[in-house]
PyMOL Python script that loads the backbone (N, CA, C, O; Angstrom):
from pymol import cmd

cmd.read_pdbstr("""\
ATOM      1  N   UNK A   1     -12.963  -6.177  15.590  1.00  0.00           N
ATOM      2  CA  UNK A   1     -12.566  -5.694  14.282  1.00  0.00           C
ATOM      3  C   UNK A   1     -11.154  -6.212  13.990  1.00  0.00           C
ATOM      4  O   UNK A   1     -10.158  -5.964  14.671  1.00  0.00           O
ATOM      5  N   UNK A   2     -11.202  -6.953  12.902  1.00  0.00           N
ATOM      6  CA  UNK A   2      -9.622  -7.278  12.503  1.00  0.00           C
ATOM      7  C   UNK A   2      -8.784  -6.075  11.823  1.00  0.00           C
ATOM      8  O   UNK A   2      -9.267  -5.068  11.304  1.00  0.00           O
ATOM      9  N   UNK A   3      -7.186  -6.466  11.966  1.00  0.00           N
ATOM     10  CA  UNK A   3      -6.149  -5.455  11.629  1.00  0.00           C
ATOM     11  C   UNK A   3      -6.515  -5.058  10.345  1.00  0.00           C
ATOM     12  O   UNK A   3      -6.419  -3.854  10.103  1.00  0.00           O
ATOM     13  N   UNK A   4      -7.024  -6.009   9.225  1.00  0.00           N
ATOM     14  CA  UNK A   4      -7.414  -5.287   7.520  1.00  0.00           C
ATOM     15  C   UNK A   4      -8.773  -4.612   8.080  1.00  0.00           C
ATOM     16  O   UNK A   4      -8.796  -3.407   7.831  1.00  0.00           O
ATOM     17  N   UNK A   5      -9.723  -5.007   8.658  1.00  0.00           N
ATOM     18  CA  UNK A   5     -10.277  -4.044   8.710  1.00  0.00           C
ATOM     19  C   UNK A   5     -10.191  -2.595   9.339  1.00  0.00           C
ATOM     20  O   UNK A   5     -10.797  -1.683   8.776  1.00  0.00           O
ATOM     21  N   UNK A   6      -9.532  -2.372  10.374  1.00  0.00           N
ATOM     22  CA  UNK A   6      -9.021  -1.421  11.029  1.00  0.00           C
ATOM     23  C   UNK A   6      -7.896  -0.061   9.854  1.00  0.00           C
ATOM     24  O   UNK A   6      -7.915   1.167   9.773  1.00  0.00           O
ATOM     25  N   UNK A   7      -7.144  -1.057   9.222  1.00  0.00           N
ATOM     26  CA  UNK A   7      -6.215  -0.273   8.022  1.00  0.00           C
ATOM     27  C   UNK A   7      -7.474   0.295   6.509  1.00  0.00           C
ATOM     28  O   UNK A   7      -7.420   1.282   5.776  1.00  0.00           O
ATOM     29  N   UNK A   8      -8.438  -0.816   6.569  1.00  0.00           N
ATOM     30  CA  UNK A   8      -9.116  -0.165   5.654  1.00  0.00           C
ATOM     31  C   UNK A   8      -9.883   1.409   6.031  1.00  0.00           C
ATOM     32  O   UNK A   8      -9.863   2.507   5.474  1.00  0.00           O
ATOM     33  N   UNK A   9     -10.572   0.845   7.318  1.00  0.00           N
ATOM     34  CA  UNK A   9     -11.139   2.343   7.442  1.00  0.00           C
ATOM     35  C   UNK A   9     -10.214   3.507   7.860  1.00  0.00           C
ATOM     36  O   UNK A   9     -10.514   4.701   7.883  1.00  0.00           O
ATOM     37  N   UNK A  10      -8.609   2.735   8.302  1.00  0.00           N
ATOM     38  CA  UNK A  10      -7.892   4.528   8.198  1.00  0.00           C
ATOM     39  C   UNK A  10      -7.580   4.701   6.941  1.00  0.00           C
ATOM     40  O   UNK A  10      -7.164   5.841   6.735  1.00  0.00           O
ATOM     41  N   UNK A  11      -7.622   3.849   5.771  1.00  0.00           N
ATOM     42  CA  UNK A  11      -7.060   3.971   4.486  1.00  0.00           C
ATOM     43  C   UNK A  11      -8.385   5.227   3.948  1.00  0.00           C
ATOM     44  O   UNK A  11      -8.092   6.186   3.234  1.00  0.00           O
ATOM     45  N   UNK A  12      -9.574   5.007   4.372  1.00  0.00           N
ATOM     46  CA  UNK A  12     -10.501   5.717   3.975  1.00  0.00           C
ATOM     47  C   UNK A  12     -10.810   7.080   4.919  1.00  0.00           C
ATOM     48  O   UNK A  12     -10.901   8.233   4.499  1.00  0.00           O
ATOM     49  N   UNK A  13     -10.909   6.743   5.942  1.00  0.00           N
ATOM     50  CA  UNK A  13     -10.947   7.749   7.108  1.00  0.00           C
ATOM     51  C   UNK A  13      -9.758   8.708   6.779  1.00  0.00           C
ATOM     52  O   UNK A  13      -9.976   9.600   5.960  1.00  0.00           O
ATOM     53  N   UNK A  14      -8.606   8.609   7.305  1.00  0.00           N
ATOM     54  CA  UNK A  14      -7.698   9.707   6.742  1.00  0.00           C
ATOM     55  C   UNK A  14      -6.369   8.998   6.188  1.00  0.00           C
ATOM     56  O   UNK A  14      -5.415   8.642   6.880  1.00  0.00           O
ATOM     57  N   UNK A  15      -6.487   8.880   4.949  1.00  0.00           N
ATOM     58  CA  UNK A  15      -5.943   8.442   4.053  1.00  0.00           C
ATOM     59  C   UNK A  15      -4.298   9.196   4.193  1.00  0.00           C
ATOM     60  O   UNK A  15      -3.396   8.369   4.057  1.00  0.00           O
ATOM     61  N   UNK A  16      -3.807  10.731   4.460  1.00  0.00           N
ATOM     62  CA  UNK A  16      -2.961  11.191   5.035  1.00  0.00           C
ATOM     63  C   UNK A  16      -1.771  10.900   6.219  1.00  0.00           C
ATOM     64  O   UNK A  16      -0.709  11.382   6.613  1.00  0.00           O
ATOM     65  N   UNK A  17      -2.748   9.708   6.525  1.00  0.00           N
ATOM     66  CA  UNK A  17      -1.854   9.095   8.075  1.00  0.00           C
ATOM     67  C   UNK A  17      -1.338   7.671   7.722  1.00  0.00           C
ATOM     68  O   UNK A  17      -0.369   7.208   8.324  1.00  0.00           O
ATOM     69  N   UNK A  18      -1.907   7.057   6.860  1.00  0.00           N
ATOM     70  CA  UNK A  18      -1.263   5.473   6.217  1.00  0.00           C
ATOM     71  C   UNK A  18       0.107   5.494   6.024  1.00  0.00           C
ATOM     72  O   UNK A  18       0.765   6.294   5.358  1.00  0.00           O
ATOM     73  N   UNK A  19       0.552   4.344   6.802  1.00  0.00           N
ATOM     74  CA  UNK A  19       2.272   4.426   6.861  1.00  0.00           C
ATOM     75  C   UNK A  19       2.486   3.204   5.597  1.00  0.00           C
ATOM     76  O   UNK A  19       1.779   2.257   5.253  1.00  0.00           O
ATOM     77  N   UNK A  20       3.901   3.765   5.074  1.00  0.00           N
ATOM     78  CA  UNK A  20       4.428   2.495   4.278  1.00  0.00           C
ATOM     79  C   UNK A  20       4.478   1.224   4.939  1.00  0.00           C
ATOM     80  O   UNK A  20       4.736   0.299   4.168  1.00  0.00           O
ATOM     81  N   UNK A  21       4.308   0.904   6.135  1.00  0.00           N
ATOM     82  CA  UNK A  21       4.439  -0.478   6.653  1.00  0.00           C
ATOM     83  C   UNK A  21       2.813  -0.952   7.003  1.00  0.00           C
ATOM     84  O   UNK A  21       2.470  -1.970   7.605  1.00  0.00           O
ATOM     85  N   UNK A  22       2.114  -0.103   6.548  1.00  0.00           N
ATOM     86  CA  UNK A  22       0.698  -0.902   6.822  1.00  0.00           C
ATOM     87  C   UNK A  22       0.040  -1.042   5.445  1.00  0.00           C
ATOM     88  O   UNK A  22      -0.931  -1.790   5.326  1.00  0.00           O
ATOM     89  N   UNK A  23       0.614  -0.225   4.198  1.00  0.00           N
ATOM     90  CA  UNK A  23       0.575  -0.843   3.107  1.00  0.00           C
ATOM     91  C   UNK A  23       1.122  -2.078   2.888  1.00  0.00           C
ATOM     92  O   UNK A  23       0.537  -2.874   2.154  1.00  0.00           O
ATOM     93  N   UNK A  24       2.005  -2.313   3.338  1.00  0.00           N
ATOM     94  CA  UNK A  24       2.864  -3.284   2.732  1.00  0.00           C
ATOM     95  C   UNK A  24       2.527  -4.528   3.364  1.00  0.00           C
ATOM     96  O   UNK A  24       2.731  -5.517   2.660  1.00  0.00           O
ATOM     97  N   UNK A  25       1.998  -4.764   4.673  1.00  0.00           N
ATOM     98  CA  UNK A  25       1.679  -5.361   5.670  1.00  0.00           C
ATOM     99  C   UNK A  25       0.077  -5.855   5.065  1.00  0.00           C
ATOM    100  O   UNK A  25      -0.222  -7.046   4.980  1.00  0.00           O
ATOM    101  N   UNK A  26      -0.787  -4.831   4.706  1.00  0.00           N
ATOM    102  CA  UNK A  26      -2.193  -5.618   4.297  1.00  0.00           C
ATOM    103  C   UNK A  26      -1.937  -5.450   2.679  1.00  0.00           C
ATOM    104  O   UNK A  26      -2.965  -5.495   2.004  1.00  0.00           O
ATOM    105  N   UNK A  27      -0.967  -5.303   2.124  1.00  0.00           N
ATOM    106  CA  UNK A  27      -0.862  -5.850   0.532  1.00  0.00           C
ATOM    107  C   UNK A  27      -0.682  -7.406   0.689  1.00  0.00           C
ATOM    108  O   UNK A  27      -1.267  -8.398   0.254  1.00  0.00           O
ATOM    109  N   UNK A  28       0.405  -7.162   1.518  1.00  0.00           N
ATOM    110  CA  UNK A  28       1.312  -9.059   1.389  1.00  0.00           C
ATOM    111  C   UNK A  28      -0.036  -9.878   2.217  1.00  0.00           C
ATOM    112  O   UNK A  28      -0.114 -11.105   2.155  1.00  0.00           O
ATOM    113  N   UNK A  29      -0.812  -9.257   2.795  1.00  0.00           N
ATOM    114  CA  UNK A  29      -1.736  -9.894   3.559  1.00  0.00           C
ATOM    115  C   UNK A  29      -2.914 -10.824   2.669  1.00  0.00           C
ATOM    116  O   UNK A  29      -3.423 -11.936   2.808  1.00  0.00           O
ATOM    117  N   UNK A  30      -3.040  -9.575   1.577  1.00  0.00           N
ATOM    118  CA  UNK A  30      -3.907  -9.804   0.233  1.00  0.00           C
ATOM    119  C   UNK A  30      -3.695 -10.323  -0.727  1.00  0.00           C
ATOM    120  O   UNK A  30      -4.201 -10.105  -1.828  1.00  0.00           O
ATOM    121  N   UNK A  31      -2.630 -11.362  -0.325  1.00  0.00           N
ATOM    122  CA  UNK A  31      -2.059 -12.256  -1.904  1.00  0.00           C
ATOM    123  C   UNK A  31      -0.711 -11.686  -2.217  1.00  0.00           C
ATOM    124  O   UNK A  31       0.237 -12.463  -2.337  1.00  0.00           O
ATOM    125  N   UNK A  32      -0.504 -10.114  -2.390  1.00  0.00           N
ATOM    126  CA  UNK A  32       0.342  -9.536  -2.764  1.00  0.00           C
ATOM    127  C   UNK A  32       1.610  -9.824  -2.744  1.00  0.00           C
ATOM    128  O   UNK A  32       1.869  -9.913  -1.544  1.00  0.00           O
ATOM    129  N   UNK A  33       3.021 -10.121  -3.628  1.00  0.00           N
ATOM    130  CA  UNK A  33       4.332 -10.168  -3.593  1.00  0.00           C
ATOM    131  C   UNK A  33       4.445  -9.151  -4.234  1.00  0.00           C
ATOM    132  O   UNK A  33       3.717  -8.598  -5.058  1.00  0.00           O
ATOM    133  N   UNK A  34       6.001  -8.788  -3.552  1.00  0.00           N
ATOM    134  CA  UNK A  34       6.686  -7.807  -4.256  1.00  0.00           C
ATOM    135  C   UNK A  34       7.562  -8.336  -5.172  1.00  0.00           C
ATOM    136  O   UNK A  34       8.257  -9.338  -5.004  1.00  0.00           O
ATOM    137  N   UNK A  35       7.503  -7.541  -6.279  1.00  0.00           N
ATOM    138  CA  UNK A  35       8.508  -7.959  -7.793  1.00  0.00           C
ATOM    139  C   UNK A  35       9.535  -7.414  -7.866  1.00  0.00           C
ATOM    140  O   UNK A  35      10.489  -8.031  -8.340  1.00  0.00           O
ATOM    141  N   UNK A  36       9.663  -6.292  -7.494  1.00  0.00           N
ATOM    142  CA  UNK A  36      10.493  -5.394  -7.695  1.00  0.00           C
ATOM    143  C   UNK A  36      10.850  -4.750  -6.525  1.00  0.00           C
ATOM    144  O   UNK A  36      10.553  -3.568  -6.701  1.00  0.00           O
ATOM    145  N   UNK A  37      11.311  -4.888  -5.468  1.00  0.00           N
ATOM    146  CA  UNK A  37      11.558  -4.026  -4.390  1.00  0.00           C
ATOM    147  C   UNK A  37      12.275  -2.995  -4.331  1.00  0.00           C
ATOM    148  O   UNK A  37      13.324  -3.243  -3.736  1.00  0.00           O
ATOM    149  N   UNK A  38      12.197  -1.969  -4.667  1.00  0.00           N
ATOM    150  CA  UNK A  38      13.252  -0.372  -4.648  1.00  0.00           C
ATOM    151  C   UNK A  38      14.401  -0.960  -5.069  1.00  0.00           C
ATOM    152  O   UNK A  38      15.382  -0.229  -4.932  1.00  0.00           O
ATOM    153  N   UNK A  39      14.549  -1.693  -5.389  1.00  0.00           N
ATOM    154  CA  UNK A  39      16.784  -1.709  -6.044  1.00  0.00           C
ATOM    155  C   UNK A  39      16.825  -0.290  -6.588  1.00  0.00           C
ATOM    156  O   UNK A  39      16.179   0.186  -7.522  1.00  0.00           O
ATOM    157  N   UNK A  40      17.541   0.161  -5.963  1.00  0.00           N
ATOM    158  CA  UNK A  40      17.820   1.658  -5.710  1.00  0.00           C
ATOM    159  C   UNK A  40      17.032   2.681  -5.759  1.00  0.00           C
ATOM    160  O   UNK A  40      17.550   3.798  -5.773  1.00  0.00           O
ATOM    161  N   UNK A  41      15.842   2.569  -5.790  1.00  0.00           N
ATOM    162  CA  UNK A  41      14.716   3.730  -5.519  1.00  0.00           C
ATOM    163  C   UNK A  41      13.576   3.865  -4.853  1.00  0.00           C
ATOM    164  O   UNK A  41      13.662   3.123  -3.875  1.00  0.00           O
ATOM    165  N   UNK A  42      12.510   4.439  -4.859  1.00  0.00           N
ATOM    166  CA  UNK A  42      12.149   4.384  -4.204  1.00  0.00           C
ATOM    167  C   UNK A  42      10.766   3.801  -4.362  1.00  0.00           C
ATOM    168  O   UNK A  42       9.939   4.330  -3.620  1.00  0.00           O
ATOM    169  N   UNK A  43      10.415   3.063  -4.965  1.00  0.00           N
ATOM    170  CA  UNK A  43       9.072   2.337  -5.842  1.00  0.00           C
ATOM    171  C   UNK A  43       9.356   1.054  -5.554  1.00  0.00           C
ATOM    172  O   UNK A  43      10.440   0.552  -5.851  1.00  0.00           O
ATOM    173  N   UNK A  44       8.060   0.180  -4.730  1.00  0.00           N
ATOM    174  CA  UNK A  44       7.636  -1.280  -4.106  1.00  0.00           C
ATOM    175  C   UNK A  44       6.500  -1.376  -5.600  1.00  0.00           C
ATOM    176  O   UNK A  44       5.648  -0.529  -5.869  1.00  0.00           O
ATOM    177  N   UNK A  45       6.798  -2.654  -6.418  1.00  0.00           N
ATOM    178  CA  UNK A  45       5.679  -2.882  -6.985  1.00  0.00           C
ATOM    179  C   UNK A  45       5.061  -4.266  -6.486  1.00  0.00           C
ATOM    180  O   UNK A  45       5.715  -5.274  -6.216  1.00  0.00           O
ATOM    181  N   UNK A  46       4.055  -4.161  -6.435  1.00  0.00           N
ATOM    182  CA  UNK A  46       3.182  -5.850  -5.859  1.00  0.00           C
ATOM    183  C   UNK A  46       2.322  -6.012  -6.726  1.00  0.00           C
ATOM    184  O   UNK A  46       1.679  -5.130  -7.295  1.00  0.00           O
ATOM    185  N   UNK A  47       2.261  -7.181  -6.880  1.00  0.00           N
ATOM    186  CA  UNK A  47       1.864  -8.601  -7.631  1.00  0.00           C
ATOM    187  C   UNK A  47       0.950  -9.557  -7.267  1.00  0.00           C
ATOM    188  O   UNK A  47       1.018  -9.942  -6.100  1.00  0.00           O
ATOM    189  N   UNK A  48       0.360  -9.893  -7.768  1.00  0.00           N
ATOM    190  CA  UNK A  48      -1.131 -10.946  -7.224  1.00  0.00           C
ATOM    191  C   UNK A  48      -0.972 -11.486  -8.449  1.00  0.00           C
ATOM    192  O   UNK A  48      -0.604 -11.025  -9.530  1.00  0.00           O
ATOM    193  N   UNK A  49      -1.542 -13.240  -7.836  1.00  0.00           N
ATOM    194  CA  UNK A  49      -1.268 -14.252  -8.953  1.00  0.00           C
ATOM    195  C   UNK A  49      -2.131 -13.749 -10.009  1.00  0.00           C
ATOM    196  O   UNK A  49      -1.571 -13.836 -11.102  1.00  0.00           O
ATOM    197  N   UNK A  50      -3.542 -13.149 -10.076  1.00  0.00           N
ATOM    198  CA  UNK A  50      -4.306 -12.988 -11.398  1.00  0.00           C
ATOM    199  C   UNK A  50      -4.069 -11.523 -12.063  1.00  0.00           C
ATOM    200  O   UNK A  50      -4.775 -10.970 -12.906  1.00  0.00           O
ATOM    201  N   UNK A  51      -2.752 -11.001 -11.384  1.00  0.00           N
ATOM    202  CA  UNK A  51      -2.194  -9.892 -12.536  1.00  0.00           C
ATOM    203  C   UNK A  51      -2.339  -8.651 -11.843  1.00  0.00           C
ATOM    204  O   UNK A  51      -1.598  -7.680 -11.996  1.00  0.00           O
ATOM    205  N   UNK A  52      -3.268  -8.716 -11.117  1.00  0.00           N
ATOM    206  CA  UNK A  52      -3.254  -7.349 -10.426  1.00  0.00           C
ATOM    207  C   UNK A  52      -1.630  -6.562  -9.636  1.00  0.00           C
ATOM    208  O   UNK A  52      -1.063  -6.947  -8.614  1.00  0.00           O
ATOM    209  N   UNK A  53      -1.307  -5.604 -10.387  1.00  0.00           N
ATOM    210  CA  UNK A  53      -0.372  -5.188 -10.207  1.00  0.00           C
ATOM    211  C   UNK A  53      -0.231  -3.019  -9.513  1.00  0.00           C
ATOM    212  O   UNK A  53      -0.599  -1.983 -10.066  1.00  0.00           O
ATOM    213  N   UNK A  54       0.314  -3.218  -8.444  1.00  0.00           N
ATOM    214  CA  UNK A  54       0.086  -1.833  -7.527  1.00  0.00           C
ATOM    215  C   UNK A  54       1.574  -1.703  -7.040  1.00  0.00           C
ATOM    216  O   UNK A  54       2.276  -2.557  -6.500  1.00  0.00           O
ATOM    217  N   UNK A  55       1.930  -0.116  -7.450  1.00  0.00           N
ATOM    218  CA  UNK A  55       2.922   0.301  -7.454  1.00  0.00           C
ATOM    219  C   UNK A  55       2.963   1.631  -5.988  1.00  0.00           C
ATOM    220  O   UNK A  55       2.333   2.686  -5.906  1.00  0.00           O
ATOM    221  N   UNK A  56       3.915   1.040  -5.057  1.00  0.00           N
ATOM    222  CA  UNK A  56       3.994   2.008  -3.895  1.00  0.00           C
ATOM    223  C   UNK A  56       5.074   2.863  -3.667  1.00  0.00           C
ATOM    224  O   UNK A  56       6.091   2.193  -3.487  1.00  0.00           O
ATOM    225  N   UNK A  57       5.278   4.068  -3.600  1.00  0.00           N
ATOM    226  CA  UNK A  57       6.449   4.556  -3.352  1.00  0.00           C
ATOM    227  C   UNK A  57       6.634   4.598  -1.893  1.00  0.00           C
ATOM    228  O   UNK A  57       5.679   4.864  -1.163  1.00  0.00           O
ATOM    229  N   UNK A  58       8.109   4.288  -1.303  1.00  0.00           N
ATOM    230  CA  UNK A  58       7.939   4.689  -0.106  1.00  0.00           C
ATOM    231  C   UNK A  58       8.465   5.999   0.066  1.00  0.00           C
ATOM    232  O   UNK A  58       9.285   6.498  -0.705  1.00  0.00           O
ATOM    233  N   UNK A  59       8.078   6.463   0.903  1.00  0.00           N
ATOM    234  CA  UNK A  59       8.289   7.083   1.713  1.00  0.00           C
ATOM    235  C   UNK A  59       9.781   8.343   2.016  1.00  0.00           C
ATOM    236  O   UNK A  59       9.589   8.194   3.223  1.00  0.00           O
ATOM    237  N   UNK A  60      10.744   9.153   1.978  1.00  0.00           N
ATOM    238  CA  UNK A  60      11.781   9.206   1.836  1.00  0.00           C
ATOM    239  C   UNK A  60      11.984  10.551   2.894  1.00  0.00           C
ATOM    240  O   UNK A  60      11.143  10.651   3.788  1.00  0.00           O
ATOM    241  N   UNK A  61      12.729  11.260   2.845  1.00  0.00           N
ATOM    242  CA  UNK A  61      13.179  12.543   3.229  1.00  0.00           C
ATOM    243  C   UNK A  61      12.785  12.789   4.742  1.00  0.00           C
ATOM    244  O   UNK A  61      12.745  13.920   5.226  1.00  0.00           O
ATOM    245  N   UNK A  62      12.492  11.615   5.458  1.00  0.00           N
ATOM    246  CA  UNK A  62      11.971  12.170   6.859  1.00  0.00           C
ATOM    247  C   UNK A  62      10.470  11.976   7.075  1.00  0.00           C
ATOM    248  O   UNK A  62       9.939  12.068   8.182  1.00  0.00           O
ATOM    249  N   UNK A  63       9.821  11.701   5.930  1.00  0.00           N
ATOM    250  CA  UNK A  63       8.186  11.279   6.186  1.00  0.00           C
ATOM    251  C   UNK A  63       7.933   9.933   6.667  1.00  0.00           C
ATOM    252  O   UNK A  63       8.663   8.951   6.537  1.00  0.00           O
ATOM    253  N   UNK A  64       7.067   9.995   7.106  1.00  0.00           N
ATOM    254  CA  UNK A  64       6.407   8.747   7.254  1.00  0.00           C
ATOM    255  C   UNK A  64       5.243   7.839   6.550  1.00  0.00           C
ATOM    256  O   UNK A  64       5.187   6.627   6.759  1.00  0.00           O
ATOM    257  N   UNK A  65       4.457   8.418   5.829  1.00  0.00           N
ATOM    258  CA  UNK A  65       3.376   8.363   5.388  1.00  0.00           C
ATOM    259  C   UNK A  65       3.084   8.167   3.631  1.00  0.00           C
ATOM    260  O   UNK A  65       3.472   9.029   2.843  1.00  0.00           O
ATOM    261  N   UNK A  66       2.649   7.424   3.359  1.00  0.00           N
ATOM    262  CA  UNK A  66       2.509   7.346   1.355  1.00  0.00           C
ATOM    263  C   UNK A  66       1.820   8.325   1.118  1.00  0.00           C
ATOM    264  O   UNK A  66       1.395   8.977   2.072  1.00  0.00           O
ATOM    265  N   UNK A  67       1.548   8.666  -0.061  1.00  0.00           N
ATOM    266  CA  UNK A  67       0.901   9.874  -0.641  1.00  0.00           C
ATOM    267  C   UNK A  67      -0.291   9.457  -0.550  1.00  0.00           C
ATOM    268  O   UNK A  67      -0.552   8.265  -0.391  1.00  0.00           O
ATOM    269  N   UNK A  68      -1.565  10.786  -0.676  1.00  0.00           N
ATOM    270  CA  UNK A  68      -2.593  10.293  -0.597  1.00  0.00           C
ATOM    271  C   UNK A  68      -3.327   9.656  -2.069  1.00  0.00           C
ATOM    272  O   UNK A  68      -4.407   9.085  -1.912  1.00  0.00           O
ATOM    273  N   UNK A  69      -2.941   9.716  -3.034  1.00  0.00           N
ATOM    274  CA  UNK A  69      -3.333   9.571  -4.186  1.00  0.00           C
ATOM    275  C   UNK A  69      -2.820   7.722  -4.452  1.00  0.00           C
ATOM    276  O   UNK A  69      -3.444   6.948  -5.178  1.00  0.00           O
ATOM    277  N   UNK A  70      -1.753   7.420  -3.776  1.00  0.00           N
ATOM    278  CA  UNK A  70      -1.579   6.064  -3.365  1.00  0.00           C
ATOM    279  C   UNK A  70      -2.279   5.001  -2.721  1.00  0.00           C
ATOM    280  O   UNK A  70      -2.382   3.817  -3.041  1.00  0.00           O
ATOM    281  N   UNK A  71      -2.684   5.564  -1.873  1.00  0.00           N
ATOM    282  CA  UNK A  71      -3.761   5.459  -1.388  1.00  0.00           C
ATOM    283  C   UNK A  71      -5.236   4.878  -2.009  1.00  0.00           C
ATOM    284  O   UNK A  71      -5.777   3.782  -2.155  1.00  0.00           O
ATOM    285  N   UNK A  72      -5.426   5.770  -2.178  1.00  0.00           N
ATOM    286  CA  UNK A  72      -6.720   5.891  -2.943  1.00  0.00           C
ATOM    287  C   UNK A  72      -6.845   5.083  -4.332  1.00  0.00           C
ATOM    288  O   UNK A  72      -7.827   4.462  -4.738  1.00  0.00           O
ATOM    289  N   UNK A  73      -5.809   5.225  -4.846  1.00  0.00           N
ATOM    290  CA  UNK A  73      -5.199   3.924  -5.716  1.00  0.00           C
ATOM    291  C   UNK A  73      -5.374   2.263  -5.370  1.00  0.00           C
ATOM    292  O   UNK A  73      -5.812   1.450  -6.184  1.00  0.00           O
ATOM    293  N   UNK A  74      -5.008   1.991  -4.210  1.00  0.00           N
ATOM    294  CA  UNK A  74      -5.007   0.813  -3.586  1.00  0.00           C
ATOM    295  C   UNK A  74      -6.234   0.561  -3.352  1.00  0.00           C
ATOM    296  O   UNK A  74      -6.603  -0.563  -3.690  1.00  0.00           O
ATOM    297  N   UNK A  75      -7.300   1.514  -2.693  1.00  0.00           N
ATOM    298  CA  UNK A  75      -8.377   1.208  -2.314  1.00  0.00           C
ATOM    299  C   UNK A  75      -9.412   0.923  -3.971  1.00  0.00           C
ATOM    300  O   UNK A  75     -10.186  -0.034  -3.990  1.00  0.00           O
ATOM    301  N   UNK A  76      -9.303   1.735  -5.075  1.00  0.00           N
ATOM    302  CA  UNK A  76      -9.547   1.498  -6.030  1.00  0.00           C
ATOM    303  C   UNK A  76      -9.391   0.261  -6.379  1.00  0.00           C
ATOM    304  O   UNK A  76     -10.376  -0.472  -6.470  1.00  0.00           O
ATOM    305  N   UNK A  77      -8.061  -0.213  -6.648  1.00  0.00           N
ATOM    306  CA  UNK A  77      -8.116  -1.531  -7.399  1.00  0.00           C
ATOM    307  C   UNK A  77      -8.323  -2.157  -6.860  1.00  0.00           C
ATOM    308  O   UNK A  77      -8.403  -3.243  -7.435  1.00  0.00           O
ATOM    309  N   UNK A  78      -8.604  -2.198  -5.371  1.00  0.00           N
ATOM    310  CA  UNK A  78      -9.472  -4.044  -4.429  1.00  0.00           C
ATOM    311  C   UNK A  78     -10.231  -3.521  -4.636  1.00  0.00           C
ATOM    312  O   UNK A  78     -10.642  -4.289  -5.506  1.00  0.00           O
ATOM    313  N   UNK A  79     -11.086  -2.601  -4.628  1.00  0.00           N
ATOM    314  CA  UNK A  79     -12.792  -2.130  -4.995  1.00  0.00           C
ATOM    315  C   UNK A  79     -13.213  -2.206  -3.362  1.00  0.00           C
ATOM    316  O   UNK A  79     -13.983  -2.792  -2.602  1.00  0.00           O
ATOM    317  N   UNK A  80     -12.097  -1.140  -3.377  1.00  0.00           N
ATOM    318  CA  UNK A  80     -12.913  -1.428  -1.026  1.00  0.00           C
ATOM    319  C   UNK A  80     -13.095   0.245  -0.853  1.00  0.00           C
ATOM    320  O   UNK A  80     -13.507   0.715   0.208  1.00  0.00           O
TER     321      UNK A  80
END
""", "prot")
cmd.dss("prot")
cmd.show_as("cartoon", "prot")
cmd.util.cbc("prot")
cmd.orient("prot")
């Protein structure tokens, strides 16, 4: 089983445990650049050449983990 596949089924399996670095890791994996990187806050937006555009917050206060609705977001717009 490869690493995107492994992140997909925890993205689906428990969506609660997905760290900001394994988003960011199988976004950029998927075409994805970042446009906008947090200059001073806390919002990653990524970019794919045919427009597809996904907005991540990281993470802040001691967590580790993106929200789950982020999540589920991501998995939405690849249609996985």
């Amino acid at each position: 089983m490869s690493r995107d596949d492994k992140i997909i089924q925890k993205m689906k399996q428990s969506p609660r445990n997905v760290r900001f670095e394994e988003v960011d890791r199988f976004l950029k994996g998927r075409g994805f650049e970042v446009t906008r990187p947090g200059r001073g806050g806390s919002h990653y937006t990524y970019r794919r050449a045919d427009g597809l555009k996904i907005t991540v917050a990281r993470p802040h206060g001691g967590k580790k983990t993106v929200n789950v609705n982020t999540v589920e977001q991501v998995l939405e717009a690849l249609e996985l």
